[in-house]
N, C-alpha and C positions, 0 to 999 in steps of 0.2 A: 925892262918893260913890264915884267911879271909884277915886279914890286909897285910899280908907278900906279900898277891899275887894284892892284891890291887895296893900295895906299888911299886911292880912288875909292872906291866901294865903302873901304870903312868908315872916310866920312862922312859920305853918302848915309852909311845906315847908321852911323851916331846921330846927324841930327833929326833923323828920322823917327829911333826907337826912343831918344830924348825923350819926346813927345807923348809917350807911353808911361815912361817912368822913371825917376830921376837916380840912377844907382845908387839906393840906398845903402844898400850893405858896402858899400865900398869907403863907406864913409864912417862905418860904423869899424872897419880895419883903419882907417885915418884916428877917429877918436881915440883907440886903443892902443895903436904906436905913440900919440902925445901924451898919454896918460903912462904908459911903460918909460918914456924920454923921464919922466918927471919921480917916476916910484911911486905913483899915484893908484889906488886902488881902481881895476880894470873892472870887475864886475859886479854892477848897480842897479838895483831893481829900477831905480825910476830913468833909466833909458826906455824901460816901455816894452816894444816890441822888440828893438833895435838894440837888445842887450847885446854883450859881445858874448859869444857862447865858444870861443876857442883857448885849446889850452895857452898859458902865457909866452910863451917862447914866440909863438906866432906874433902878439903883439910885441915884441922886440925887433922880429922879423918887418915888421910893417912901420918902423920908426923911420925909413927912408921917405917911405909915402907921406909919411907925415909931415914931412920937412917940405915939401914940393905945395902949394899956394892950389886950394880945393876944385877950381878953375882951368889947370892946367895938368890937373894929377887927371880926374876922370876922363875926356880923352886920349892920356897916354891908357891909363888903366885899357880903357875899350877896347885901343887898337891892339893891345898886348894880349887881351883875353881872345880877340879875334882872331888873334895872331898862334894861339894855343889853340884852338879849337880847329883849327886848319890841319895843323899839325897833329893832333891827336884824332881825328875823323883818317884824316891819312896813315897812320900807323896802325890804326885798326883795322883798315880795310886791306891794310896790304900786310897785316901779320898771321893771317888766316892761314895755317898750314894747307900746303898739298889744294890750294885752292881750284874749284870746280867753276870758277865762274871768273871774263878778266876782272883788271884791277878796278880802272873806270868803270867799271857798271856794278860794281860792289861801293865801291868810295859814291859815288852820286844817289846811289838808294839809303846807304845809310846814312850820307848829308839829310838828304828825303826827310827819311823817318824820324830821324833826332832834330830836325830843326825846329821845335818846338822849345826842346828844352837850349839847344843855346841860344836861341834870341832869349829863353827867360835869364839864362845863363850872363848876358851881355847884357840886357837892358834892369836887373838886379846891382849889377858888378860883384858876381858870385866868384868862387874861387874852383869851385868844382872841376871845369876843365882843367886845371891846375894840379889836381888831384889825382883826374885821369893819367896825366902826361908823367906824372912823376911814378904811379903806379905802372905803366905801359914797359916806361923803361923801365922797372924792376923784374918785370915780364920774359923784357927783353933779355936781361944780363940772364935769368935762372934761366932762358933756354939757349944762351952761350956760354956757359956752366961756369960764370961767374957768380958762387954764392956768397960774396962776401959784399961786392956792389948789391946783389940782389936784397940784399938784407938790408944794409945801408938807406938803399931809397924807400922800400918800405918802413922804416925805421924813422925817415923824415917826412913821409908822406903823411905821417900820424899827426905832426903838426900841422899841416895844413889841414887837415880835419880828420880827427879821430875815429871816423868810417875803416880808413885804412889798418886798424886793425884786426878786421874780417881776414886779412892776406898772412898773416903770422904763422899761423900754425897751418897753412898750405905749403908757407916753403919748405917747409921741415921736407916735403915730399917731392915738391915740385926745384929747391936747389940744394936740399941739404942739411944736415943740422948746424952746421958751421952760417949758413944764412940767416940762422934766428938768434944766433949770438948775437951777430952782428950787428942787427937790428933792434935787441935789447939795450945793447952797446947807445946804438944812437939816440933810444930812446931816452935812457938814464940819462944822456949827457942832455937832453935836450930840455927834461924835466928837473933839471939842476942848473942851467944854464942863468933862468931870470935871478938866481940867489946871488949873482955879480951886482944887478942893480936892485934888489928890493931886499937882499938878505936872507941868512937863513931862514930863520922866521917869518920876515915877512913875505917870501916865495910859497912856504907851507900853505902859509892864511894865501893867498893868491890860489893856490891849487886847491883848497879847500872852498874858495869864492866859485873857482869854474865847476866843479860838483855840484854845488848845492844851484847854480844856477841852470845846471842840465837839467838835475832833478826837478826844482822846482816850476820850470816853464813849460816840462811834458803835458800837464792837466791843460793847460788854458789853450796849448795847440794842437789838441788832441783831434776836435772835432773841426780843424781849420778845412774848408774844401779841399786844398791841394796838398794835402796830409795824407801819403799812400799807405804809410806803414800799417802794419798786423794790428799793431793795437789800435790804428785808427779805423781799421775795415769792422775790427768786432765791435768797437764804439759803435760806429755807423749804424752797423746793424740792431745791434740790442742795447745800446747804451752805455755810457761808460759806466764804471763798478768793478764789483770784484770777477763776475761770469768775463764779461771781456776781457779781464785781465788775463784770468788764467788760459781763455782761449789765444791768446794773442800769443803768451807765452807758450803754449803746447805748438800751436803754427811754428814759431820760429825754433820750436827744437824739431819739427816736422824737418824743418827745410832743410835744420843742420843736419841731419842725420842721412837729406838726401845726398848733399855735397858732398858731403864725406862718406859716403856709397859711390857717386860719380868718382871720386877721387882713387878711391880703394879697386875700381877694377880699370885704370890707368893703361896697365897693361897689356888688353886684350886692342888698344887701338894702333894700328900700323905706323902711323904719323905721330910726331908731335901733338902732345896729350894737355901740355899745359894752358895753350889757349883755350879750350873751351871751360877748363875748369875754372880760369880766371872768370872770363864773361860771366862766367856762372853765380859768380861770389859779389861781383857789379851787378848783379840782376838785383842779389840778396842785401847790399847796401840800403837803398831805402826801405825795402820790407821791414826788416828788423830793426830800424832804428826808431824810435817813439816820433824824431820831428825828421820824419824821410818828408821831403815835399818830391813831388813827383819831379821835379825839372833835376831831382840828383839821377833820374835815369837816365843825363846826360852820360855819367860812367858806362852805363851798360852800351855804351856804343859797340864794343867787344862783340858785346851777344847777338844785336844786330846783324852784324857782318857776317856773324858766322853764319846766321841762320839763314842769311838772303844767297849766302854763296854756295849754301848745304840745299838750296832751294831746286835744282833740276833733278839732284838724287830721292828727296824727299817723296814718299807716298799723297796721292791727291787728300788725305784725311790732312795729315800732317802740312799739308800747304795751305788749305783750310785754316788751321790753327795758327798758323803762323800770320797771315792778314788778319787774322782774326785778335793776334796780341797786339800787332802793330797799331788796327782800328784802335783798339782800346785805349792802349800807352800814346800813341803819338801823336791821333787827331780829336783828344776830349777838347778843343777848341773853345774859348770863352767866342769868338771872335764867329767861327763857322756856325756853331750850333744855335747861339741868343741866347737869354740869359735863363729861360726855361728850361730848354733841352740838356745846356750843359749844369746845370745844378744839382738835376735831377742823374746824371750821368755820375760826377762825384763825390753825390750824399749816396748816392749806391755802391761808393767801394768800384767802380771800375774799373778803375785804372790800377787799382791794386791786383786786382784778376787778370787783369791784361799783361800784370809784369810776372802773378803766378803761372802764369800761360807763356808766356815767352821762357821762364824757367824752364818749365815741363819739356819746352819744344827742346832744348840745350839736353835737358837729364835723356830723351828720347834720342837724341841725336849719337851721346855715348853709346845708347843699349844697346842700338844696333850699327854700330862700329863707325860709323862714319864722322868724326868728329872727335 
């Protein structure tokens, strides 16, 4: 019955969010498996916007989708991301160590709060919650002291998009040094994998194609609206140049330096220490990354959780702060605000505050032991 009405609803809201937006990016994971099917060079400037910007193993990964008729792949796609996002909203709410608050009323605030970002999540046909899900479980396994799975899925989660590399040198603490082998291990096989169909050489020029096309599409998306990251908040502010740059990059050693300060006093927390530093590193995903679009703070669902369940221990300042990042991160609405209010919300860097803010509330949640 549970499935019927699931099954129900997704349709419901596919042909609904259709109407919104035609999931481009999932097409642009279709172009890039036909293009891998063929040894066809994957990345081309003149796709536009819709370059494909993942490493190539991904497009090997996505040869299935490709074979499946454009018609019939995006509502399997939908209901399968709907179908992750379920699952991963649910595992974060219910992996909240030593939790303070029940399950249902943590799982429904942070459906709440993040459902901004997967309806963009689902009406894009983004991969993100996919990201989550694969990172969750790696989560999972380092705090069933499996460090060789724990490594493994962060090791493949890099393929579905290279954010997950922020997790590497966390496991070293959180499953082990034997977990970063591991995950080296999948790495390498995974950046040697496309050399079966495009060859040694031609896998090189292909790795060498997805750099220069990171590189080069940072400037033109720097000052996109829904662009959170550091480099685009100091844009925002002063302009792009060299002054932003360097601030962008001192921010994002700021942050590292906090994480791995939350990380470094691990110790002093009663409970289970590694979910809050995950959340913490999913806060730090879009921050630091040049093309963070804010709907990647679908990841930070983690952080969420923890903060709405940390929410009856928390001081009234600190409760404050915390509706206060959620304001920012979860309701900059095109839809709610018009097209004034919200313009002016993220040419000011907002929501990038609002995720430096929800950080803060996580780094505070460590200091004073609850979390």
């Amino acid at each position: 019955m549970r499935a019927l009405v699931f099954l129900l609803l997704v349709a419901a809201a596919y042909v609904a969010l259709r109407s919104k937006r035609d999931m481009d990016d999932v097409l642009v994971y279709r172009t890039a498996g036909l293009r891998a099917m063929d040894a066809a060079p994957l990345y081309r400037p003149d796709d536009g916007h819709y370059q494909f910007k993942y490493l190539p193993a991904f497009a090997l990964a996505m040869a299935p989708v490709a074979l499946v008729p454009e018609e019939v792949m995006k509502p399997i796609w939908f209901a399968a991301s709907a179908w992750l996002v379920l699952i991963f909203i649910t595992r974060a709410a219910g992996g909240v160590p030593a939790p303070l608050r029940p399950f249902r009323t943590v799982f429904w605030l942070t459906a709440l709060v993040t459902a901004k970002f997967w309806v963009l999540e689902l009406i894009h046909g983004q991969t993100n919650v996919l990201l989550g899900v694969v990172l969750l479980a790696a989560l999972r396994a380092a705090r069933n002291g499996r460090p060789l799975a724990a490594g493994a899925l962060a090791g493949a989660a890099v393929f579905v998009k290279p954010y997950a590399l922020i997790t590497i040198p966390w496991l070293v603490v959180a499953a082990g040094p034997s977990s970063v082998v591991s995950a080296g291990a999948v790495i390498a096989a995974g950046l040697l994998l496309p050399a079966a169909t495009y060859g040694w050489h031609g896998n090189l020029a292909e790795l060498h194609g997805w750099l220069s096309t990171v590189t080069e599409t940072t400037a033109p998306n720097l000052l996109v609206a829904e662009n959170i990251s550091f480099a685009t908040m100091w844009a925002k502010w002063l302009g792009p140049g060299d002054t932003a740059t360097h601030l962008a990059l001192a921010t994002s050693v700021v942050a590292a330096l906090a994480a791995a300060t939350v990380i470094a006093v691990r110790r002093r927390v009663p409970s289970d220490p590694a979910y809050l530093e995950f959340a913490l590193l999913m806060v730090l995903v879009p921050l630091v990354s040049p093309q963070g679009w804010d709907y990647v703070l679908l990841v930070a669902a983690p952080a969420y959780a923890c903060a709405l369940d940390r929410w009856p221990a928390q001081p009234a300042l600190w409760r404050a702060a915390t509706l206060a990042a959620i304001a920012l991160t979860s309701f900059a609405i095109f839809d709610l605000w018009g097209r004034t209010l919200y313009m002016l919300i993220v040419h000011s860097a907002a929501v990038s505050l609002g995720a430096m803010l929800l950080a803060t509330i996580l780094i505070g949640l460590r200091a004073r032991r609850l979390a």
